[in-house]
Each structure stands twice: as C-alpha cells, then as structure tokens.
PDB file of N, H, CA, C and O in Angstrom:
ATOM      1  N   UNK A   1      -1.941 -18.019  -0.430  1.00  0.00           N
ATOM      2  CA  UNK A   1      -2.111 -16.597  -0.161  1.00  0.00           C
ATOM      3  C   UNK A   1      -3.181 -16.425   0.917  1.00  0.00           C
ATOM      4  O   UNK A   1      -4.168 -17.153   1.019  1.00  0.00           O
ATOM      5  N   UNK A   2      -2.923 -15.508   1.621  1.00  0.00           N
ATOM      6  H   UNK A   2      -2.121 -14.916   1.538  1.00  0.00           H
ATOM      7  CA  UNK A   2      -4.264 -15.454   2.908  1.00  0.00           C
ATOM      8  C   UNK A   2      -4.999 -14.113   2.571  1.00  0.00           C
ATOM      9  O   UNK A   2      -4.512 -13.146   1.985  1.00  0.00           O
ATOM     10  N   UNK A   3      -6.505 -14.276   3.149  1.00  0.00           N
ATOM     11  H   UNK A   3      -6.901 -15.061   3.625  1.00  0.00           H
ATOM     12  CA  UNK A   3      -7.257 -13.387   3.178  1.00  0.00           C
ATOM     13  C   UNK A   3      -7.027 -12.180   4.028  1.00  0.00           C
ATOM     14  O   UNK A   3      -7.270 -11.059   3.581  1.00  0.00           O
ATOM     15  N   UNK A   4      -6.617 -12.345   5.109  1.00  0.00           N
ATOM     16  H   UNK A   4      -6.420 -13.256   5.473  1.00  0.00           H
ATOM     17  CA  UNK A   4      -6.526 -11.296   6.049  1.00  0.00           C
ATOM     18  C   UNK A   4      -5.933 -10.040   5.502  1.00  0.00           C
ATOM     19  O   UNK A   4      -5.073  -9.951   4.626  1.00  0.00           O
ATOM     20  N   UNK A   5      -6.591  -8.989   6.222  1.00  0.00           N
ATOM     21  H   UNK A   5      -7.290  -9.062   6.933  1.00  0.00           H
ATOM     22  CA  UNK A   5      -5.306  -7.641   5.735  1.00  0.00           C
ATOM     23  C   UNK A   5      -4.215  -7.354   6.754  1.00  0.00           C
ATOM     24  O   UNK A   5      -4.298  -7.157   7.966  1.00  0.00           O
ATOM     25  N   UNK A   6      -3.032  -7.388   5.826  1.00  0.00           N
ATOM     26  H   UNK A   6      -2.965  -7.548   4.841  1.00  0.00           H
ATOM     27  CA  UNK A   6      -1.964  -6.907   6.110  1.00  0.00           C
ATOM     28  C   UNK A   6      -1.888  -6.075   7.853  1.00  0.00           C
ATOM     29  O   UNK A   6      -2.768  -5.287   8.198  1.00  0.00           O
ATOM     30  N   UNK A   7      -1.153  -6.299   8.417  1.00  0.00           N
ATOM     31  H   UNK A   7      -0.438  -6.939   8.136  1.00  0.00           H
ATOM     32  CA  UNK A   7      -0.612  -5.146   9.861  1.00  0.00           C
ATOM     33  C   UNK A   7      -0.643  -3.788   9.347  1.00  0.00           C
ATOM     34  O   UNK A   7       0.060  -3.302   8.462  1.00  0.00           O
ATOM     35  N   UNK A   8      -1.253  -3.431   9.803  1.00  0.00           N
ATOM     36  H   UNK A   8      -1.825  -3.826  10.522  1.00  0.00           H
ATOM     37  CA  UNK A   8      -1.189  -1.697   9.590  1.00  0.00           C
ATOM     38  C   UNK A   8       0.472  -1.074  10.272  1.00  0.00           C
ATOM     39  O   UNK A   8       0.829  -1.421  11.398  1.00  0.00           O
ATOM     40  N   UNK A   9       1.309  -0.175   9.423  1.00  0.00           N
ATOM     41  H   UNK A   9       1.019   0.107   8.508  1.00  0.00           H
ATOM     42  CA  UNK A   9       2.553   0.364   9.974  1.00  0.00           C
ATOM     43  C   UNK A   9       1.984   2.078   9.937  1.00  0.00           C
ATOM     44  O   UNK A   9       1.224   2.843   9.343  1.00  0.00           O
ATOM     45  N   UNK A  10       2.896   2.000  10.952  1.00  0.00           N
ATOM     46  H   UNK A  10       3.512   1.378  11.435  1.00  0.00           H
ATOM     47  CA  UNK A  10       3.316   3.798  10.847  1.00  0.00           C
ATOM     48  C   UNK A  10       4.973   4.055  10.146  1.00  0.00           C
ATOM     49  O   UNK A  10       6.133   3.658  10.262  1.00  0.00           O
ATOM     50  N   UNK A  11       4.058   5.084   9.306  1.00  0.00           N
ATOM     51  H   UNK A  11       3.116   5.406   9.212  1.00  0.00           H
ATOM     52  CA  UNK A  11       5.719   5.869   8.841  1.00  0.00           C
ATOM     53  C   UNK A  11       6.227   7.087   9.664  1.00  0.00           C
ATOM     54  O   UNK A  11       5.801   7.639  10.678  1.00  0.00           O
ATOM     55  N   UNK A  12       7.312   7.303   8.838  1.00  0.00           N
ATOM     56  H   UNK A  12       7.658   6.855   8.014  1.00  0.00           H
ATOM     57  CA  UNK A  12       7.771   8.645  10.227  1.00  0.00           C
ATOM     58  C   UNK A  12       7.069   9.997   9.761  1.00  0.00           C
ATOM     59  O   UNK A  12       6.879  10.539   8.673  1.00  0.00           O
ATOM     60  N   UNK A  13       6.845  10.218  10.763  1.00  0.00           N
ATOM     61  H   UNK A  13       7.000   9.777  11.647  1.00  0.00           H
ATOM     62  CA  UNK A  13       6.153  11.674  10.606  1.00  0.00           C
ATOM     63  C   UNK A  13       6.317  12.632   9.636  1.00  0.00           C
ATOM     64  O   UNK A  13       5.460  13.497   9.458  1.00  0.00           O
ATOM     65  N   UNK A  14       7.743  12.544   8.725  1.00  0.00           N
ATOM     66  H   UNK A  14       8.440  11.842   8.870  1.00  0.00           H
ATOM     67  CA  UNK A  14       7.998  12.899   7.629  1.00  0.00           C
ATOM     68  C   UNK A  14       7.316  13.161   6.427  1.00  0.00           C
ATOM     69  O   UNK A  14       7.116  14.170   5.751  1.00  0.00           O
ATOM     70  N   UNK A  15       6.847  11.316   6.305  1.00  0.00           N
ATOM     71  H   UNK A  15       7.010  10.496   6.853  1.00  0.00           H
ATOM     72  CA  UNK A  15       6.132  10.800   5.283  1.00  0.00           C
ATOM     73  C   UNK A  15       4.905  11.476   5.156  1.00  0.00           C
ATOM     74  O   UNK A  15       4.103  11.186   6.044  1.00  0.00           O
ATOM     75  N   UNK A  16       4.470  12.390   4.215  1.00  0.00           N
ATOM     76  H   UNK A  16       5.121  12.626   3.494  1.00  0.00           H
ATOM     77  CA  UNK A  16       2.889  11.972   4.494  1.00  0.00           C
ATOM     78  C   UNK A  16       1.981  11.332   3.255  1.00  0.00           C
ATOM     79  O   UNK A  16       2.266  11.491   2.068  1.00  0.00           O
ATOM     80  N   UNK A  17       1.000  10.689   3.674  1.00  0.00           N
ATOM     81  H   UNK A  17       0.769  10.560   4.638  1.00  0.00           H
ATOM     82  CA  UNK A  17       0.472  10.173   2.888  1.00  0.00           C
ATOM     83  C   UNK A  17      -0.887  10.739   1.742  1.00  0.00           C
ATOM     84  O   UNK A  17      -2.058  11.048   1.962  1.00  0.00           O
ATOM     85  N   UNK A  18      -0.230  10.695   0.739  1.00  0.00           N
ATOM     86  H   UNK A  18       0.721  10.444   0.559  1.00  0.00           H
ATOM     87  CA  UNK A  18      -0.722  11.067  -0.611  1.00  0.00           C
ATOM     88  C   UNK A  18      -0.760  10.385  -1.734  1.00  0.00           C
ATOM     89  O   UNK A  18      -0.445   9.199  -1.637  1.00  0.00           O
ATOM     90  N   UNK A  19      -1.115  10.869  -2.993  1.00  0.00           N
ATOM     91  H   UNK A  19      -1.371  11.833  -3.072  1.00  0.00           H
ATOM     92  CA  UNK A  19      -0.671  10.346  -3.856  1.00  0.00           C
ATOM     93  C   UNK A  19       0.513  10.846  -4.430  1.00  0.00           C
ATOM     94  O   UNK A  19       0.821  12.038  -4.455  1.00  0.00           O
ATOM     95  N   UNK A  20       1.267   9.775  -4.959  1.00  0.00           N
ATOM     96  H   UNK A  20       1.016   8.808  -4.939  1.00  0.00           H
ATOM     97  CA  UNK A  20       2.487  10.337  -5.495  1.00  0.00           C
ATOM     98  C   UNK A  20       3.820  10.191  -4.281  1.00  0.00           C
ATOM     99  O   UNK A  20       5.010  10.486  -4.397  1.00  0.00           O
ATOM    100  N   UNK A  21       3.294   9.793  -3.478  1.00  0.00           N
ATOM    101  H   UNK A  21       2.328   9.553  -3.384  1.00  0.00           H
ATOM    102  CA  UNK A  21       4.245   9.306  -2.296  1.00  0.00           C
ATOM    103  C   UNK A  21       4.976   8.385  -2.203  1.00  0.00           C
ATOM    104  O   UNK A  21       4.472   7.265  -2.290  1.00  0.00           O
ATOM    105  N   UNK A  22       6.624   8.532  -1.965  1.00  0.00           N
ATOM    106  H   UNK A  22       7.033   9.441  -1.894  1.00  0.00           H
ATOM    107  CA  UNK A  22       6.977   6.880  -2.178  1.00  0.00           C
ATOM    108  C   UNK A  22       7.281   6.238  -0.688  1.00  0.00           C
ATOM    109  O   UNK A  22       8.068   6.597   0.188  1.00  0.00           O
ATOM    110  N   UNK A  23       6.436   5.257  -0.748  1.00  0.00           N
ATOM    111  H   UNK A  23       5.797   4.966  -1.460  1.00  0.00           H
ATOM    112  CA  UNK A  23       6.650   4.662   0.493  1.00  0.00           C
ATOM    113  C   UNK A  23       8.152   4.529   0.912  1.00  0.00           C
ATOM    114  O   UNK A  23       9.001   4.725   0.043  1.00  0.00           O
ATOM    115  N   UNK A  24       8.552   4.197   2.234  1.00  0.00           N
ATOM    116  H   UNK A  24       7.862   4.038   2.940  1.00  0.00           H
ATOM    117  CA  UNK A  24       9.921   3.485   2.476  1.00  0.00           C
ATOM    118  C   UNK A  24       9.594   2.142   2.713  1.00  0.00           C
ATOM    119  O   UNK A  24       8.574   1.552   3.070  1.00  0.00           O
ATOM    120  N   UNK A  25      10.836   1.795   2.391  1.00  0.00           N
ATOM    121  H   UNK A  25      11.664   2.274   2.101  1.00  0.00           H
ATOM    122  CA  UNK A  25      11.339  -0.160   2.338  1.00  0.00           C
ATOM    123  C   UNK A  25      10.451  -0.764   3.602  1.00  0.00           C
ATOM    124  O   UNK A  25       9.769  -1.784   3.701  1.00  0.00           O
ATOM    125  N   UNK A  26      10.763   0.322   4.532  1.00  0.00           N
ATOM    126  H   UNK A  26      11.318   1.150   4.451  1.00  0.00           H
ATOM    127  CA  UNK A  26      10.358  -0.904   5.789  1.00  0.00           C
ATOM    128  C   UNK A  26       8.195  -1.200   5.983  1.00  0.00           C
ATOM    129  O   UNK A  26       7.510  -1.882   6.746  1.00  0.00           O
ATOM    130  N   UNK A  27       7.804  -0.015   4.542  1.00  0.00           N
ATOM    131  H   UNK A  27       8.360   0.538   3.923  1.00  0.00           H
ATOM    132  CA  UNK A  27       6.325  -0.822   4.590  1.00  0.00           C
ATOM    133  C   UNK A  27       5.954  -1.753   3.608  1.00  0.00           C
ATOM    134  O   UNK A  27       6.136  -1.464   2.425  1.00  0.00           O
ATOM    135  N   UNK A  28       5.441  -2.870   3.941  1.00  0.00           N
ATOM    136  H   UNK A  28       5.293  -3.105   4.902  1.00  0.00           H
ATOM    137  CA  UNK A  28       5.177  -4.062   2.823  1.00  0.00           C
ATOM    138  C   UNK A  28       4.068  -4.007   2.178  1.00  0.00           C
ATOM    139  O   UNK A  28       2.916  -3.896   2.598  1.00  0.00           O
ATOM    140  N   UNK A  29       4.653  -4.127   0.680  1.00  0.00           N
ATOM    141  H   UNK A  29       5.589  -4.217   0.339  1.00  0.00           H
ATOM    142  CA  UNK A  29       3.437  -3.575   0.348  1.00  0.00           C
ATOM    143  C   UNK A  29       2.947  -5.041  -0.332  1.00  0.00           C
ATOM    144  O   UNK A  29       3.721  -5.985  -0.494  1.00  0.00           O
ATOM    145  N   UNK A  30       1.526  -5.056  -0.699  1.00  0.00           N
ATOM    146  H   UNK A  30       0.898  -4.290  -0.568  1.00  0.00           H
ATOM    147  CA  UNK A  30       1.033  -6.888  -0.509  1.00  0.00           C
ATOM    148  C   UNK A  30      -0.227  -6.622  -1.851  1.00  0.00           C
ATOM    149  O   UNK A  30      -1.113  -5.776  -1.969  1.00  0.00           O
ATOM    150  N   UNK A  31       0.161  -7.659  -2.632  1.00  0.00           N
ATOM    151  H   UNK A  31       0.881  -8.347  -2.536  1.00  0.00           H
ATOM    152  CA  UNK A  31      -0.545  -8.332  -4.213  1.00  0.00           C
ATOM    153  C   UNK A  31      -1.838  -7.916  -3.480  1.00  0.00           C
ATOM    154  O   UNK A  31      -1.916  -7.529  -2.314  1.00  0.00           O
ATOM    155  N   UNK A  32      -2.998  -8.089  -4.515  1.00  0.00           N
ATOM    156  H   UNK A  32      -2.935  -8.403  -5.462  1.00  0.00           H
ATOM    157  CA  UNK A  32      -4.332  -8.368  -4.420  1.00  0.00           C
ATOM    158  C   UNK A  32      -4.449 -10.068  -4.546  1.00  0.00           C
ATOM    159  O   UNK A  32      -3.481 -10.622  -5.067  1.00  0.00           O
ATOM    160  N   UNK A  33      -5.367 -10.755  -4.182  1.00  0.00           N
ATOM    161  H   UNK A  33      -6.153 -10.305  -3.759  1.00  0.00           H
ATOM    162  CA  UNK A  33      -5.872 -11.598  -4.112  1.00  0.00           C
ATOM    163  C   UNK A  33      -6.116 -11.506  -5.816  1.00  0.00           C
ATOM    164  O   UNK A  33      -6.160 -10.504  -6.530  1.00  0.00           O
ATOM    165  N   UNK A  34      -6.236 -12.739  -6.119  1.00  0.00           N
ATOM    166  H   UNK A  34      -6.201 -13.553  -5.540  1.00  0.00           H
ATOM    167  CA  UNK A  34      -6.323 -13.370  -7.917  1.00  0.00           C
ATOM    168  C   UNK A  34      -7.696 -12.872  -8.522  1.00  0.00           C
ATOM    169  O   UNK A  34      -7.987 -12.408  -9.624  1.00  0.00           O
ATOM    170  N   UNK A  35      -8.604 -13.210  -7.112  1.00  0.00           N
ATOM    171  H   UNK A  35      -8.367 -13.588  -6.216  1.00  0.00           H
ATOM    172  CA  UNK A  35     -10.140 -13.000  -7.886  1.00  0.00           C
ATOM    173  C   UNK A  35     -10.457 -11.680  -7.702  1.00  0.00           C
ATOM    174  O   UNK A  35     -11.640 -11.340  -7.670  1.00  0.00           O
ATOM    175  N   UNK A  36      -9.643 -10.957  -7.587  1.00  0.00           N
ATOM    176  H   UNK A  36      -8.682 -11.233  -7.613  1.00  0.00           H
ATOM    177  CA  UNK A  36     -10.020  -9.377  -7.022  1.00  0.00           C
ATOM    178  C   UNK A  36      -9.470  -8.830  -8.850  1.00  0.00           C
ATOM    179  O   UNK A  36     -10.351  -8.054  -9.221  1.00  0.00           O
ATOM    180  N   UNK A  37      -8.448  -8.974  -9.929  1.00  0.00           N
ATOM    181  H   UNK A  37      -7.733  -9.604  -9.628  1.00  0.00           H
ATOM    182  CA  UNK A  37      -8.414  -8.984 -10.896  1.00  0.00           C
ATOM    183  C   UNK A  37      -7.544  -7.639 -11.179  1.00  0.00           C
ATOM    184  O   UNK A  37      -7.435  -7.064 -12.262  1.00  0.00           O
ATOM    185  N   UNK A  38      -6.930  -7.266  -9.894  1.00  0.00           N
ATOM    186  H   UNK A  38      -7.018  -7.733  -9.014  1.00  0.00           H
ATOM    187  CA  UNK A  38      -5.803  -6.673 -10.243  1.00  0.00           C
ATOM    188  C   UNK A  38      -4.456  -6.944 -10.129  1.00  0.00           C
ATOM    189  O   UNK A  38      -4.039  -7.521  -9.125  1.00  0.00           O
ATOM    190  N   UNK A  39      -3.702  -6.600 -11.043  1.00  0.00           N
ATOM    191  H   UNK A  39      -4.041  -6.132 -11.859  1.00  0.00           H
ATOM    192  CA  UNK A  39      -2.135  -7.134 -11.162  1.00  0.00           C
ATOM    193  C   UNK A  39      -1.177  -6.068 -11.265  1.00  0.00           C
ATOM    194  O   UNK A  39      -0.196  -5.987 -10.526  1.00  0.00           O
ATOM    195  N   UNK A  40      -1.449  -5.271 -12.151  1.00  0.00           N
ATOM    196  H   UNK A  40      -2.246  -5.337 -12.751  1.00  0.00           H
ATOM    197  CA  UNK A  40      -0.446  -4.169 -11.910  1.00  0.00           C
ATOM    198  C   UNK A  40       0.303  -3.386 -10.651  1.00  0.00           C
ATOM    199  O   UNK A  40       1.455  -2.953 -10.637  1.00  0.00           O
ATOM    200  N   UNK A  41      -0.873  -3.325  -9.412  1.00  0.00           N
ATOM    201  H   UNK A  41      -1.809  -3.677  -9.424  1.00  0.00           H
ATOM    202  CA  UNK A  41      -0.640  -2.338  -8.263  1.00  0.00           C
ATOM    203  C   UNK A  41      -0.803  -3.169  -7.137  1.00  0.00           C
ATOM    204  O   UNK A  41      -1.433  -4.207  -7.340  1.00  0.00           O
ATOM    205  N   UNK A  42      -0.412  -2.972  -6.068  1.00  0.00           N
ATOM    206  H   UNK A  42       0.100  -2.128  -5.903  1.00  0.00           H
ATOM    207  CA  UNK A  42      -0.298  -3.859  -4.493  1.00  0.00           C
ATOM    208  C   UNK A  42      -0.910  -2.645  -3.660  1.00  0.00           C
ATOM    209  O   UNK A  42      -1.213  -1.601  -4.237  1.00  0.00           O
ATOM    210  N   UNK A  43      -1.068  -2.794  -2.414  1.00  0.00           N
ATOM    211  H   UNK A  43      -0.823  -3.642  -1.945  1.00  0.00           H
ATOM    212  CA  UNK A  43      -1.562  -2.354  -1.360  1.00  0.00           C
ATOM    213  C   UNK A  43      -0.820  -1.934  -0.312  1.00  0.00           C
ATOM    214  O   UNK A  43       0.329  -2.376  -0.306  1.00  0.00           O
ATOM    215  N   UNK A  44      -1.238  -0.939   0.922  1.00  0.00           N
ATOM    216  H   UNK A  44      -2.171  -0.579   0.917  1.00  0.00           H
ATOM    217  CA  UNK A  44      -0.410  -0.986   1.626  1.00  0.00           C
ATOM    218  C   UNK A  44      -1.183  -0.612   2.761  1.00  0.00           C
ATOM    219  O   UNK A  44      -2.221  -0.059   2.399  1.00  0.00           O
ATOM    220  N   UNK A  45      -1.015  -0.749   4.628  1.00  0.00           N
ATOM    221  H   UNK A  45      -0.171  -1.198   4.922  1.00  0.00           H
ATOM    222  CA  UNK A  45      -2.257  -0.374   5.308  1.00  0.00           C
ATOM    223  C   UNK A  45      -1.234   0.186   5.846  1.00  0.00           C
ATOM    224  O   UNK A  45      -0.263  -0.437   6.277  1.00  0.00           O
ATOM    225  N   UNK A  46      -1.396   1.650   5.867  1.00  0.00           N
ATOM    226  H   UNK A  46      -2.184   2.156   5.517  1.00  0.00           H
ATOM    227  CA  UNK A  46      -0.320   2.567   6.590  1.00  0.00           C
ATOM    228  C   UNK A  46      -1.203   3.647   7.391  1.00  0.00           C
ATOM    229  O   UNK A  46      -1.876   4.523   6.848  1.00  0.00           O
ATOM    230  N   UNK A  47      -1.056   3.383   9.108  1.00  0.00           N
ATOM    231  H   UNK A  47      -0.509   2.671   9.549  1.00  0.00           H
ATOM    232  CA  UNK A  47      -2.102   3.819   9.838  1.00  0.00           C
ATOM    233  C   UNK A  47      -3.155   3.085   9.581  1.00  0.00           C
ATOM    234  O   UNK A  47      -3.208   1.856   9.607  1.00  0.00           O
ATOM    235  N   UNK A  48      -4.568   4.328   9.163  1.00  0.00           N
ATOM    236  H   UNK A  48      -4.525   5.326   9.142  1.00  0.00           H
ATOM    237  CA  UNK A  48      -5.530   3.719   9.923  1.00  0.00           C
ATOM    238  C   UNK A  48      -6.307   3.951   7.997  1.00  0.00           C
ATOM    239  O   UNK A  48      -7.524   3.829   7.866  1.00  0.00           O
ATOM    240  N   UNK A  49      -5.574   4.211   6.966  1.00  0.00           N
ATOM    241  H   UNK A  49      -4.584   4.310   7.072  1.00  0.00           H
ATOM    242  CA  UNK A  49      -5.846   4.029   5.214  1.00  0.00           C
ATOM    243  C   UNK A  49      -4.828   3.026   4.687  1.00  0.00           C
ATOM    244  O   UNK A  49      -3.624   2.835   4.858  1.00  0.00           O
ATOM    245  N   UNK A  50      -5.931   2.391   3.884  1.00  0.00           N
ATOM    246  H   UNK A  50      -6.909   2.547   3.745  1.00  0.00           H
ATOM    247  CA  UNK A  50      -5.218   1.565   2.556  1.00  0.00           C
ATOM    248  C   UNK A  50      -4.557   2.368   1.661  1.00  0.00           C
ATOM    249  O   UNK A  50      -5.282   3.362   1.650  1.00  0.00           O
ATOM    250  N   UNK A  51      -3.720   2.568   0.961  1.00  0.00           N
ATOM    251  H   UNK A  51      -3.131   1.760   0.971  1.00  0.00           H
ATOM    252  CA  UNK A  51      -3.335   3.015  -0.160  1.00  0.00           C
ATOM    253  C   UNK A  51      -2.996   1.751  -1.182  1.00  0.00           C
ATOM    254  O   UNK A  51      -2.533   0.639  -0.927  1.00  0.00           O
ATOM    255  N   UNK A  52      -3.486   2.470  -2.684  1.00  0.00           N
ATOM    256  H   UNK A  52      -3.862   3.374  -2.891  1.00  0.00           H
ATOM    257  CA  UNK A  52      -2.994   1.504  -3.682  1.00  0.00           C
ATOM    258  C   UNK A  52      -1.985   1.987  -4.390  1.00  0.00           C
ATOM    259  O   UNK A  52      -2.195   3.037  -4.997  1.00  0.00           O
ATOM    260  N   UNK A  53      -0.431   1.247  -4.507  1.00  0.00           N
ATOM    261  H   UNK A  53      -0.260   0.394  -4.014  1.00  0.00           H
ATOM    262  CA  UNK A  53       0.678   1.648  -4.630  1.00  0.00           C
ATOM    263  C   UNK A  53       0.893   1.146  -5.695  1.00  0.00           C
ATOM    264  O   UNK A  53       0.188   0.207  -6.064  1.00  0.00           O
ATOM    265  N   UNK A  54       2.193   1.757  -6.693  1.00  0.00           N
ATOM    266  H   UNK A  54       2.765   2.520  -6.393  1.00  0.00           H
ATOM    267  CA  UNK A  54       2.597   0.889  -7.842  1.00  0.00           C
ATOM    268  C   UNK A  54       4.024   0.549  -7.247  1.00  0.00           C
ATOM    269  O   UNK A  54       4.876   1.250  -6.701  1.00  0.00           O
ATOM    270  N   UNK A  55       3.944  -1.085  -7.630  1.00  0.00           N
ATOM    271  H   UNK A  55       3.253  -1.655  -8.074  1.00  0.00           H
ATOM    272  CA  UNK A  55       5.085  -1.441  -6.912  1.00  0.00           C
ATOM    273  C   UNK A  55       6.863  -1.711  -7.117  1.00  0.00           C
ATOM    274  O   UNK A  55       7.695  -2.313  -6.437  1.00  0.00           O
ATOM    275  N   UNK A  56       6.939  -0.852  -8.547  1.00  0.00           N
ATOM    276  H   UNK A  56       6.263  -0.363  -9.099  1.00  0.00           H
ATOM    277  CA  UNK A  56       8.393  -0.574  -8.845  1.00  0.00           C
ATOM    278  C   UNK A  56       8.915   0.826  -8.482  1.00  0.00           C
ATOM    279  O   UNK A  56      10.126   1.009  -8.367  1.00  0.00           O
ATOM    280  N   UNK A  57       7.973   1.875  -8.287  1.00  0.00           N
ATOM    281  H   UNK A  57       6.988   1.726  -8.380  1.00  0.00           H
ATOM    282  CA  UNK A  57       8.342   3.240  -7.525  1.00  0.00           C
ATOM    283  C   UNK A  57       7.933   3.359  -6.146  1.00  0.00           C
ATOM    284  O   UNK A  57       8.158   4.369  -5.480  1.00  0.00           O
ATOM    285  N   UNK A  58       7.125   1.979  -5.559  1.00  0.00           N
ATOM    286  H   UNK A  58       6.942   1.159  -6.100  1.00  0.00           H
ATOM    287  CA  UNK A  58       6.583   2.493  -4.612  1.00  0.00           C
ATOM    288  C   UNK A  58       5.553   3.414  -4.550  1.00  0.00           C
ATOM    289  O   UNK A  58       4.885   3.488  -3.518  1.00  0.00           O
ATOM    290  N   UNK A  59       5.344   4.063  -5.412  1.00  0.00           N
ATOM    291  H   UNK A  59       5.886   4.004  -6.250  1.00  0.00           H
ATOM    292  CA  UNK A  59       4.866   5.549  -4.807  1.00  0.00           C
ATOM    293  C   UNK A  59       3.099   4.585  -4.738  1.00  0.00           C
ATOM    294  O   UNK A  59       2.717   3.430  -4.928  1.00  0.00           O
ATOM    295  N   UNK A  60       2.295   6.294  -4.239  1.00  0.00           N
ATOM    296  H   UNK A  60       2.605   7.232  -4.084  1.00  0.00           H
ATOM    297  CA  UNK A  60       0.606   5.578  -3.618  1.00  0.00           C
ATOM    298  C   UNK A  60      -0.369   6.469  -5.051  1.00  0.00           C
ATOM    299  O   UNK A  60      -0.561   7.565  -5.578  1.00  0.00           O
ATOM    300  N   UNK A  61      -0.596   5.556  -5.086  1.00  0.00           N
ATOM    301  H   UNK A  61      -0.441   4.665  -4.657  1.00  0.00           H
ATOM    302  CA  UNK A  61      -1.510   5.896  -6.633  1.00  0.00           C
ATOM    303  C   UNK A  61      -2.868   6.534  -6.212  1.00  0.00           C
ATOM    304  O   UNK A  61      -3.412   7.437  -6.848  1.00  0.00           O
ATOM    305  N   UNK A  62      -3.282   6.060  -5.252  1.00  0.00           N
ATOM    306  H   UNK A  62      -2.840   5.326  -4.735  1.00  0.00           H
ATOM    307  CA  UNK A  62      -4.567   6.369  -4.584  1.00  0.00           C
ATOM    308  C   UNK A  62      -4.821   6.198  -3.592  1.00  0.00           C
ATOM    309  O   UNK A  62      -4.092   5.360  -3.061  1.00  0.00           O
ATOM    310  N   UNK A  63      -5.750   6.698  -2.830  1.00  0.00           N
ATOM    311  H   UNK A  63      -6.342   7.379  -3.261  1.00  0.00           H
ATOM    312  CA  UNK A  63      -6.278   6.148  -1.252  1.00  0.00           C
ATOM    313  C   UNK A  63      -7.953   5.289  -1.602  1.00  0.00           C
ATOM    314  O   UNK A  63      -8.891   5.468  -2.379  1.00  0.00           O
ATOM    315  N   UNK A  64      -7.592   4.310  -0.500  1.00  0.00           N
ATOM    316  H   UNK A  64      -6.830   4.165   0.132  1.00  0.00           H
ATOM    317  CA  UNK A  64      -8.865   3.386  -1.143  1.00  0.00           C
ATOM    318  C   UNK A  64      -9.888   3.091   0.141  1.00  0.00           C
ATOM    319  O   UNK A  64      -9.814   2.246   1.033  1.00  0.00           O
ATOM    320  N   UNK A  65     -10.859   4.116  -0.126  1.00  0.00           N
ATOM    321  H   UNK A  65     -10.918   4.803  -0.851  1.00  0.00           H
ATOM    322  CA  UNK A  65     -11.722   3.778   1.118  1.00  0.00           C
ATOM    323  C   UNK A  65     -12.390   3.196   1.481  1.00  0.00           C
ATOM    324  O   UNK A  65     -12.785   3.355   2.636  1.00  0.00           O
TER     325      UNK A  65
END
C-alpha cells in the first residue's frame, strides 16, 4: 500500500460536494492506511477537499480538513 495521497479529480459541475453525496464511479475512492485504524470508510480527494466516504453508497460522510 503507498503513502502518497491519491490524484485529486474533478466532478461535473453537477456534483456538489457535501455530505450525503454520492460520488460517481469514475472517482476512486482509497482505504486508509492500517495504522491510521479505520476500516469502515475510504477517502476521496475531489478538487482541492478530502472527503470521508462510505464505500457501499459511495456517498461523503464528511469533509476532512
């Protein structure tokens, strides 16, 4: 697994980013690292915010600053 963060994407102008948002397919959304001690939720760098997503709806649980 690598340290680096993820490529930041843009969604379409449509999208906006909140909570409760479900991402589309084409952003990847990426595990936490093991020693970080979360498992349930993945990440996503969309623009120039992280969001923490749950990753069977997609949707963004939070913004993580």
């Amino acid at each position: 697994m690598t340290t680096s963060k993820p490529k930041a994407v843009t969604v379409p102008s449509s999208v906006t980013i909140s909570k409760g948002t479900v991402l589309p397919e084409t952003v990847e959304i990426t595990p936490f690292l093991s020693d970080v001690g979360v498992t349930e939720y993945r990440y996503a760098v969309v623009g120039n915010q992280t969001v923490l997503v749950e990753p069977s709806s997609r949707s963004i649980i939070e913004r993580i600053d």
